[in-house]
N, C-alpha and C positions, 0 to 999 in steps of 0.2 A: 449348664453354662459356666467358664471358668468363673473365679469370681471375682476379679480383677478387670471386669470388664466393662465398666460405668460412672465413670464418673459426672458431679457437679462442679465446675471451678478447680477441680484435679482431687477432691474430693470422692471418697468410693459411693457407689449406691447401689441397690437393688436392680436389675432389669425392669420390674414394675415404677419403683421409685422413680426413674429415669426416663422412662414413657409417661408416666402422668407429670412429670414437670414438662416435659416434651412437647408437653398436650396442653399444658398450661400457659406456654409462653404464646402456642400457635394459637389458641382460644382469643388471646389477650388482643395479637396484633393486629396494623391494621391493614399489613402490606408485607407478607413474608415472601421470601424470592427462594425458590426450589435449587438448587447447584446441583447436577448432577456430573459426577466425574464416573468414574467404573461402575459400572452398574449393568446387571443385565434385563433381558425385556421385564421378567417377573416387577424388580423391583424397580422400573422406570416405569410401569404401570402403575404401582402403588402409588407411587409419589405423586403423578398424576389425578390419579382417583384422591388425593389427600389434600395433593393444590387445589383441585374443584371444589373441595368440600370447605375450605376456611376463604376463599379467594384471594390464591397466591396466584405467584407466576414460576414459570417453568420456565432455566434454561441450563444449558450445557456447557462444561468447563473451557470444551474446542471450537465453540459455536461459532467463533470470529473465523475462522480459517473453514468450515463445515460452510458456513455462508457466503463465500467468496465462492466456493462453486455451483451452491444452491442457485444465487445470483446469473451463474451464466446458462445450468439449467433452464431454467424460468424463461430468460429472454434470450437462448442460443437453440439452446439441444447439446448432448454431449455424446462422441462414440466412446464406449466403454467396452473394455473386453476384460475376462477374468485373468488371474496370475497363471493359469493351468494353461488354458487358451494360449496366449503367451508363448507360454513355455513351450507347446509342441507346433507351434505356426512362424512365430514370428522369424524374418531373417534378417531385419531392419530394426533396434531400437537406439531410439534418438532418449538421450538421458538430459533432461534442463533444469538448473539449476544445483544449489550447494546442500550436501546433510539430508542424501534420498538414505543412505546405507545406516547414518545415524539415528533417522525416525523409523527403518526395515532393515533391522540388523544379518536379517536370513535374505534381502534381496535378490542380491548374486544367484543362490541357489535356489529360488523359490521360480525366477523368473530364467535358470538357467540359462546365462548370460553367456556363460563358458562352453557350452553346449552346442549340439546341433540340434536343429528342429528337429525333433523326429518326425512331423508330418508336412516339413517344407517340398516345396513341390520337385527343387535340387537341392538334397542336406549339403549344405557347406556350412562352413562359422560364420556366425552369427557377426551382422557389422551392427559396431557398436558406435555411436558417436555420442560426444558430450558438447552441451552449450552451456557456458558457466561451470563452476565447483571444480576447475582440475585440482588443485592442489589437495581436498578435504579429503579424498580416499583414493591410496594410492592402489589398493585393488583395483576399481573401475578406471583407472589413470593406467593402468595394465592392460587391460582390455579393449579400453579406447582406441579405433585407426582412426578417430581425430576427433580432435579439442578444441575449441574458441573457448580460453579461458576468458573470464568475468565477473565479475561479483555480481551477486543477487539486483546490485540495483540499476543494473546496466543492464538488466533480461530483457524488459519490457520494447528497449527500443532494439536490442539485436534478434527478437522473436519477430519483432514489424519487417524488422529489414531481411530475416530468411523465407518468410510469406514473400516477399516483393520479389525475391530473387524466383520464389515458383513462379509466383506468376508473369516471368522476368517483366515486370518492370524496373525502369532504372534506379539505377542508386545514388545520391552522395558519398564522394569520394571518401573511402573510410581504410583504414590499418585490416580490417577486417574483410572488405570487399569479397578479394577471389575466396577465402575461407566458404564464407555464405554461399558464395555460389557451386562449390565442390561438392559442399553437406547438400543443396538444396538439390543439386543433381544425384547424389546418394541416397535421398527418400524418394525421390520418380522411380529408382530403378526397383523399387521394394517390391516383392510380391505379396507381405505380409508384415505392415511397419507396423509398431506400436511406438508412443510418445511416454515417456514416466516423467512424471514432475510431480512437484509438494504444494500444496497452497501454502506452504508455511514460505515461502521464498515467494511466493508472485500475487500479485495482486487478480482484481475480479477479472481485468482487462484484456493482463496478460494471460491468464488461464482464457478467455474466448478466443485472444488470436494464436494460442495452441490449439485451440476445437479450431476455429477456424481455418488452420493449418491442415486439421486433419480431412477438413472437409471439402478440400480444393485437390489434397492428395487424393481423395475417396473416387473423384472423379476420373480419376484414368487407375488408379490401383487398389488396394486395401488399407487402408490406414486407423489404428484405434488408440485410445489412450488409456492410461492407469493411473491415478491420482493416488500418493503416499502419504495419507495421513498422519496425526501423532500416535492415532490409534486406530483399534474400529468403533470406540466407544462411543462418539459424535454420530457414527451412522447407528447406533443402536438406540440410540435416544430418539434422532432424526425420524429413522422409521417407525418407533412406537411410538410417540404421539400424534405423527400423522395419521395412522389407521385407528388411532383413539378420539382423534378431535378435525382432524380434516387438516392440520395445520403442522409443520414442524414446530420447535422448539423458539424460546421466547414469546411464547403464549400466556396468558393472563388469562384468570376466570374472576375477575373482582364482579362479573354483573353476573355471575352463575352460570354464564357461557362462554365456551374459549374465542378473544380475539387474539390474531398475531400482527407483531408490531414490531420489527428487526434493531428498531432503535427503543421505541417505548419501553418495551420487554427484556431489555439489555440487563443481566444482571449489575452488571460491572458498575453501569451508570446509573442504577438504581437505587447499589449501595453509597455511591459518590456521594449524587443528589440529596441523601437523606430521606428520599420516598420509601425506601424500604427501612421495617425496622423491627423485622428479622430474617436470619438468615439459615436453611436449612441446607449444609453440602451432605453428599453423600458418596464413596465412595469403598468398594469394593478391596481396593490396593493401599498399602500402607503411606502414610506421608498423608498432612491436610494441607492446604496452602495456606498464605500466608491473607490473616483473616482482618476484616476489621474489626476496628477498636470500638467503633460507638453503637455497635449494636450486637443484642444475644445471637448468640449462634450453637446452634444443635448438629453436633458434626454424628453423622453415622461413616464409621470411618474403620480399614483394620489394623489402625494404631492403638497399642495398647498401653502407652503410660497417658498419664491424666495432664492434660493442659490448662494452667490457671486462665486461658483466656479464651476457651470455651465455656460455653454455659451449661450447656447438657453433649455429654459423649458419651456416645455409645459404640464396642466396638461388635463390629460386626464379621462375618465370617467370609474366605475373598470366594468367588466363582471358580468353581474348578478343582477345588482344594474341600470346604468345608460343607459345600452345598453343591447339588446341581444347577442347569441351566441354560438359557439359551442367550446367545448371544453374537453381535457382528465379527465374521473373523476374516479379517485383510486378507488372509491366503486368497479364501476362496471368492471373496467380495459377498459372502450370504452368511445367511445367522445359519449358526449353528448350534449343538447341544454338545454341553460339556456333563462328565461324570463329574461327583465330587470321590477325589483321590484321597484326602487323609484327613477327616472331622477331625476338627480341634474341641469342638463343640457352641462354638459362634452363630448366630442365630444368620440369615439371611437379611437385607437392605430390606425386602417383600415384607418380610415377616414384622420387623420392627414397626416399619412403617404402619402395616395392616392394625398392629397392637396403639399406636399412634391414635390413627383417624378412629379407632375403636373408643376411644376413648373423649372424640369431640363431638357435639353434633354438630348434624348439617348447619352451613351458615351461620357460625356460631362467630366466628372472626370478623370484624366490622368493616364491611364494605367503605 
């Protein structure tokens, strides 16, 4: 392992050195809160297995935007279709909202927008419609044969009002009226629509009366949706701890068994509150965010200069690159396995971690 790669307070240390202080703060507390940012299944399992063992809590850097759709799972149902699927079916996508090509920079080409179906039932080009973001990408402002421009916070009520025009009921007189009803006539005629939107632009809401949208279209044609995340790292946490504990993320083990609590378990407000007091992030890709001040924090991170305002850092090696792995990948909407390309010699998020809880016993952390 380089050796430049641990510090205390920006202080260099040992690998060992830096696990058993690691081990020492998580011993101590009485209420550690897990951060997980990049990470793949290995080591969002570790972390897991590591929160159970001192009774921390578990949650995710994206969990706020990851939970706005979990939300509409739960009490909706959602249609979902992969980017490939997509790709060779759709003839119909309806693009809502601002900053889809900024959080899926290969969008365009991943969802071949430019393209013809290759398996539409008549290949012609692909009708593209936008609701909200015309101005943010002038590629998809290309493509587009039509726009209802908007800002983000104007979605919620012109997504109620393109539902209403399906199901033509009436509308209040609005600047937008016949627009809504052009577009609303353009998704009837789809033999293959798909809906793209971000939860980082709409609320729980308006993400159901997009499902909901697609589920009135479903009725007389095909209609599915793709949801643009900031990653797929939200769904790789998401899904390993529910097949680990029954529960996605902001879960808690302070009684030795995981409860999930969407607010209780919030890291954010955890660390606000003063109920946590410490803080474990961990993340794969370089950059930590911006941390608090009144409590230690043990960043496992692939930042390599030393921060006086971490307690224990460790860096670690990114997915892909210095280790193998499996992990969520937006292409295809499914984990997948990555080679590692080029060791640096960085140990894995799994591996640290593993050498961590090696080093606590069970319920050692005070409940």
């Amino acid at each position: 392992m380089p050796q430049d790669a641990c510090f205390t307070e920006g202080r260099l240390l040992s690998l060992a050195e830096a696990t058993d202080a690691a081990a020492g703060l998580l011993a101590a507390s009485r209420l550690a809160v897990f951060l997980i940012g990049a990470c793949d299944v290995a080591g969002t399992r570790a972390a897991i297995r590591l929160a159970t063992r001192v009774g921390g809590v578990i949650d995710q850097s994206e969990s706020t935007g990851a939970f706005r759709e979990l939300d509409v799972m739960r009490s909706f149902g959602r249609f979902i279709v992969t980017p490939n699927e997509a790709r060779q079916r759709a003839d119909t996508v309806l693009l809502v909202g601002s900053g889809l090509t900024k959080l899926w920079p290969d969008m365009i080409e991943r969802l071949g927008l430019a393209e013809l179906p290759r398996l539409g039932l008549a290949p012609q080009r692909r009708r593209i419609l936008r609701l909200g973001g015309s101005a943010d990408d002038p590629d998809l402002s290309t493509l587009a044969g039509q726009t209802i421009a908007a800002q983000d916070e104007a979605l919620p009520t012109l997504i109620a009002a393109l539902r209403a025009c399906n199901a033509h009921r009436p509308l209040a007189r609005s600047a937008d009226g016949d627009a809504l009803n052009t577009m609303a006539e353009a998704l009837k005629q789809a033999k293959f629509g798909v809906i793209v939107y971000s939860p980082a632009s709409l609320d729980a809401l308006a993400i159901e009366m997009l499902v909901g949208l697609a589920a009135d279209l479903n009725k007389a044609t095909r209609f599915s949706t793709i949801s643009v995340g900031a990653s797929g790292n939200a769904e790789t946490a998401m899904q390993t701890c529910a097949w680990m504990t029954g529960f996605p993320v902001r879960t808690g083990f302070g009684r030795l068994y995981p409860e999930h609590d969407p607010w209780r378990f919030d890291a954010s407000r955890l660390i606000a509150s003063g109920e946590a007091d410490a803080l474990i992030c961990i993340s794969s890709e370089p950059g930590l965010p911006v941390l608090p001040p009144r409590i230690p924090v043990v960043a496992l991170s692939a930042e390599q200069s030393g921060r006086t305002d971490v307690k224990v850092q460790i860096t670690i090696g990114r997915l892909g690159r210095d280790h193998g792995g499996v992990d969520f990948a937006r292409e295809t909407q499914s984990l997948v396995g990555r080679r590692a390309s080029a060791a640096a010699g960085f140990p894995s998020a799994a591996s640290v971690l593993e050498q961590i809880a090696e080093r606590i016993s069970p319920g050692a952390a005070a409940c």
